[in-house]
N, CA, C and O of each residue as an XYZ file, in Angstrom:
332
protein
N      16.825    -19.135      8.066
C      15.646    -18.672      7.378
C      14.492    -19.630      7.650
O      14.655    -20.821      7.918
N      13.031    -18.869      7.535
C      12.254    -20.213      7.550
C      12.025    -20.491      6.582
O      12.663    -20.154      5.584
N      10.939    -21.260      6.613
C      10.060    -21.977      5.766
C       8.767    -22.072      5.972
O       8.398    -22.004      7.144
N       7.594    -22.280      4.743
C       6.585    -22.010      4.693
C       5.991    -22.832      3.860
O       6.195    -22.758      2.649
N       5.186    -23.713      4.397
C       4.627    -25.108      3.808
C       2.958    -24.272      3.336
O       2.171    -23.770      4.139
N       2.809    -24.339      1.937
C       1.120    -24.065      2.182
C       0.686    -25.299      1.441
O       1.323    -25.909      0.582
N      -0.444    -25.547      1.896
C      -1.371    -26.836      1.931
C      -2.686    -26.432      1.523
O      -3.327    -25.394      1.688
N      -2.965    -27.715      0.843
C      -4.733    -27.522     -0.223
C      -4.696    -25.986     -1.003
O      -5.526    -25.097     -0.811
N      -3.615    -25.915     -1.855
C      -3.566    -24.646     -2.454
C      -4.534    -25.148     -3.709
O      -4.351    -26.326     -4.016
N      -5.450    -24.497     -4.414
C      -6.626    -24.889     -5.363
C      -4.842    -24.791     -6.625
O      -3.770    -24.188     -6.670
N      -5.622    -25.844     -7.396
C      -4.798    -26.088     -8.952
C      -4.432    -24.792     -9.856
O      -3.400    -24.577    -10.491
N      -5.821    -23.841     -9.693
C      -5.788    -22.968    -10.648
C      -4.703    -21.932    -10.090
O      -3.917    -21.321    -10.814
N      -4.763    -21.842     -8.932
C      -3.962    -20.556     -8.312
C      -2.505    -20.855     -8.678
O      -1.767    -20.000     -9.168
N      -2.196    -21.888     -8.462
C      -0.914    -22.448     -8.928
C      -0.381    -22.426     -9.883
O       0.806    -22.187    -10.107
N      -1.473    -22.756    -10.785
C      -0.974    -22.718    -12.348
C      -0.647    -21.275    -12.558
O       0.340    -20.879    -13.178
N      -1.968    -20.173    -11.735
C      -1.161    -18.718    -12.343
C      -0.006    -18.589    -11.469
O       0.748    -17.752    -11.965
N       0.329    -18.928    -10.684
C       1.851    -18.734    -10.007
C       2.792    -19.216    -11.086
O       3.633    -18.430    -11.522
N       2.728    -20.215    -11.460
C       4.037    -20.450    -12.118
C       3.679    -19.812    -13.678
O       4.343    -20.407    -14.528
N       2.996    -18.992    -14.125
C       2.740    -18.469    -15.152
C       2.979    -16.901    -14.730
O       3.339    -16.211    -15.684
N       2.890    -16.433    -13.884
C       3.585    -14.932    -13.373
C       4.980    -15.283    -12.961
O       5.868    -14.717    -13.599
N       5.308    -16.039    -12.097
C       6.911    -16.461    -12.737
C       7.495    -16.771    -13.620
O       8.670    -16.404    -13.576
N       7.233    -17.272    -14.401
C       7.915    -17.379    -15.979
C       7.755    -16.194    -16.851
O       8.172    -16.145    -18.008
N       6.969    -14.995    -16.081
C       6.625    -13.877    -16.995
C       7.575    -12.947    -16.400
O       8.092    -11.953    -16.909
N       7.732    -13.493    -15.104
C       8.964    -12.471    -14.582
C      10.171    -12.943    -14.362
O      10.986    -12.262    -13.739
N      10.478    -14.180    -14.836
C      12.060    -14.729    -14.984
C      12.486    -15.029    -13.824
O      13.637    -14.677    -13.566
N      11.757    -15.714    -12.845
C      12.004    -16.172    -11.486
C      11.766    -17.434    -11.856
O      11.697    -17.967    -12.963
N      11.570    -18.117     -9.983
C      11.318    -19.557     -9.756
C       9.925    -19.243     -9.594
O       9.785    -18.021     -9.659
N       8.554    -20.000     -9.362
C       7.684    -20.069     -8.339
C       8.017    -20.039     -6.836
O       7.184    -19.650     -6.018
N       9.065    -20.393     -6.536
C       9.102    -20.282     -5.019
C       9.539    -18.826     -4.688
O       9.104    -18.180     -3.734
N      10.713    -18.267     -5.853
C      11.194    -16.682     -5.576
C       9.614    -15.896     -5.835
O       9.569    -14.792     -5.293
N       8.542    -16.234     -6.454
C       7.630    -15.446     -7.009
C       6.726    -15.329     -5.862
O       6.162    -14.270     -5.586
N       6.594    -16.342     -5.237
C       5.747    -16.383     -3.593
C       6.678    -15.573     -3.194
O       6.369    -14.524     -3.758
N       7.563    -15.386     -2.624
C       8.449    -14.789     -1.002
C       8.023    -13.491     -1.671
O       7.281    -12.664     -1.141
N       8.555    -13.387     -2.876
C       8.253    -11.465     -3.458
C       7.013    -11.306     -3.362
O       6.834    -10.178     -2.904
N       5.550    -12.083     -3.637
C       4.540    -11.660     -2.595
C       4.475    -11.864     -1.525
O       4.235    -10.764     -1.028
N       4.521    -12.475     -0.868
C       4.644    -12.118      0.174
C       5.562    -10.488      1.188
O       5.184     -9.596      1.949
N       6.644    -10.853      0.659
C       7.261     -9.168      0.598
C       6.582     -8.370      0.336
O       6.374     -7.627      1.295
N       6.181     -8.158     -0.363
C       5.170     -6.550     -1.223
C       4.023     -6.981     -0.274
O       3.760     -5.899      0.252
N       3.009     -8.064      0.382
C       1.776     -7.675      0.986
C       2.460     -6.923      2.408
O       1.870     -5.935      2.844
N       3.411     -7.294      2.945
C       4.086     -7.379      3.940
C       4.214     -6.131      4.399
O       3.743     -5.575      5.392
N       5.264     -5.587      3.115
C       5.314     -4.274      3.524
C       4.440     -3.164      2.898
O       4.909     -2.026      2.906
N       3.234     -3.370      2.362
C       1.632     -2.608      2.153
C       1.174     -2.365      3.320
O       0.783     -1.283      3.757
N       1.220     -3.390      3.846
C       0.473     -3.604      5.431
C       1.120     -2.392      6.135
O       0.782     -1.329      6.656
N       2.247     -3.122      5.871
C       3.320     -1.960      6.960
C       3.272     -0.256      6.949
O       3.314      0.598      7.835
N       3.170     -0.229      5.573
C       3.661      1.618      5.200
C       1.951      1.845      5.378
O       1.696      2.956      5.843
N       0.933      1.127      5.137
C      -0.814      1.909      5.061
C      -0.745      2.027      6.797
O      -1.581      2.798      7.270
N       0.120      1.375      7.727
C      -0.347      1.591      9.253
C       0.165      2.330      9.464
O      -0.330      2.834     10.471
N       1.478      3.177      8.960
C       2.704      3.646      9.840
C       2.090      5.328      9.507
O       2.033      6.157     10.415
N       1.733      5.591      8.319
C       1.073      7.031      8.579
C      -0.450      7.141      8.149
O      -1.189      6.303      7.632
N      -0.632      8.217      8.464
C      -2.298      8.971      8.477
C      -2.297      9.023      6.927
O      -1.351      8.721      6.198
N      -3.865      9.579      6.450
C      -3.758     10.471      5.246
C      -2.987     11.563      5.617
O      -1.818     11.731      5.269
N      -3.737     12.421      6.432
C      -3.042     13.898      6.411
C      -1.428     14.002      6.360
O      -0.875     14.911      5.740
N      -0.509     12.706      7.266
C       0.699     12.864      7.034
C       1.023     12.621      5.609
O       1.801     13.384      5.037
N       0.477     11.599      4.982
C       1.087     11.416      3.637
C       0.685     12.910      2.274
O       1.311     13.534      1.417
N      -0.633     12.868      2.797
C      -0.809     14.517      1.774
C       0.349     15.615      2.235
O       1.184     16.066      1.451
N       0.264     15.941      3.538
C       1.478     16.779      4.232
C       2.607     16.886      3.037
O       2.864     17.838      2.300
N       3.111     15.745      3.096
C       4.596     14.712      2.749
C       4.085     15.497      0.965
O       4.403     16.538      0.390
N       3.463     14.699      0.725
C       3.072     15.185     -1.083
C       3.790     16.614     -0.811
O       4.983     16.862     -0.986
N       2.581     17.674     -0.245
C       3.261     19.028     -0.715
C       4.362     19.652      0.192
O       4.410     20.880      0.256
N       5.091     19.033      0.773
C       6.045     19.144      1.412
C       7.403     20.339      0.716
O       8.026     21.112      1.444
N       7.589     20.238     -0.613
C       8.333     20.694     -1.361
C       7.624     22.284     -2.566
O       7.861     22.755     -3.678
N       6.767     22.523     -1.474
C       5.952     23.515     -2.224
C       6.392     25.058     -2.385
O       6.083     25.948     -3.177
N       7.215     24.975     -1.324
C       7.767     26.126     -0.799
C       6.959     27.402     -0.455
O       6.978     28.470     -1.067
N       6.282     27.092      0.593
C       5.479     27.907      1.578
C       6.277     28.573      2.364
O       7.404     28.187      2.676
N       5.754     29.609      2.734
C       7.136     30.362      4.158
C       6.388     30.013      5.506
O       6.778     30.615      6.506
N       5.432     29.173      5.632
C       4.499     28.765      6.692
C       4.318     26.937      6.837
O       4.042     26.372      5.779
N       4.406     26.409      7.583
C       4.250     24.929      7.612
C       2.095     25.356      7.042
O       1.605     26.478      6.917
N       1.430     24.095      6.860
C       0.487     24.205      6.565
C      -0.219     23.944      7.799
O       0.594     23.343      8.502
N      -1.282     24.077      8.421
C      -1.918     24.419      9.936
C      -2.872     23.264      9.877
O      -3.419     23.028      8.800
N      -3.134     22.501     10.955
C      -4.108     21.888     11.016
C      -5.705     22.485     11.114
O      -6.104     23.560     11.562
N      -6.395     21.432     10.558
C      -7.903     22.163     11.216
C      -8.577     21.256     12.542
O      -9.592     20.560     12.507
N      -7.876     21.451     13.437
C      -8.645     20.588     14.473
C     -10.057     21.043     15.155
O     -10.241     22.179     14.718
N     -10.810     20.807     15.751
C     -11.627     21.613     16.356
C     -12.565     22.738     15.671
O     -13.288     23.531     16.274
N     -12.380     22.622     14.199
C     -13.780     23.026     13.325
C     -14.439     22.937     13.202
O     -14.551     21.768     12.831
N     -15.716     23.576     13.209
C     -16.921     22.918     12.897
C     -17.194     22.628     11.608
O     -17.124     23.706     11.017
N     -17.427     21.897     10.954
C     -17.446     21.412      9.786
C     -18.742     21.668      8.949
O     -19.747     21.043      9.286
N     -18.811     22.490      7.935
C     -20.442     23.076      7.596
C     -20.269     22.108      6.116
O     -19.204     21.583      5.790
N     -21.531     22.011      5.337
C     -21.473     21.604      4.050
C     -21.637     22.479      3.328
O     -22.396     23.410      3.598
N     -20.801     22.370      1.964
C     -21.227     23.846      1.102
C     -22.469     23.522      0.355
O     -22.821     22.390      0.023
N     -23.147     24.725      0.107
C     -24.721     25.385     -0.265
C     -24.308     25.286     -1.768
O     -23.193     25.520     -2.235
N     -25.560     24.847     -2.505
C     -25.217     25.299     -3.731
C     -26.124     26.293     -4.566
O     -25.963     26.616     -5.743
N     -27.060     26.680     -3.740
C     -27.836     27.570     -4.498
C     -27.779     28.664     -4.412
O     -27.462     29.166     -3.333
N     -27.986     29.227     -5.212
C     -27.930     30.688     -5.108
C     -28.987     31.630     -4.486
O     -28.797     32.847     -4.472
């Protein structure tokens, strides 16, 4: 496994580290790696799909007898509001 030295960390940040660990019944050192984990894999899942795949995915279970169609190649108008 490695290791991960951080240096000139400001006082205050620290102090809330070991005050969100004691709120979550860890160490400070388990409370870093688990952030680190969670930014890690944010990063990961916001690159790996589109919006449209993740809305897709939402109504996925809608039960359509048709997949839902893209709109590629539309021209895109703004709606009017007056009458």
């Amino acid at each position: 496994m490695a290791q991960l030295v951080v240096r000139n960390l400001e006082n205050s940040v620290k102090a809330r580290l070991q005050r969100r660990a004691r709120r979550n019944g860890r160490s400070m050192e388990e409370e870093v790696r688990d952030i680190l984990r969670a930014a890690v894999h944010k990063e990961e899942r916001k690159s790996e799909f589109g919006l449209g795949t993740e809305l897709a995915a939402l109504f996925a279970d809608v039960g359509l007898d048709e997949p839902i169609q893209e709109l590629r190649g539309f021209e895109i108008k703004p709606p009017t509001f007056e009458e």
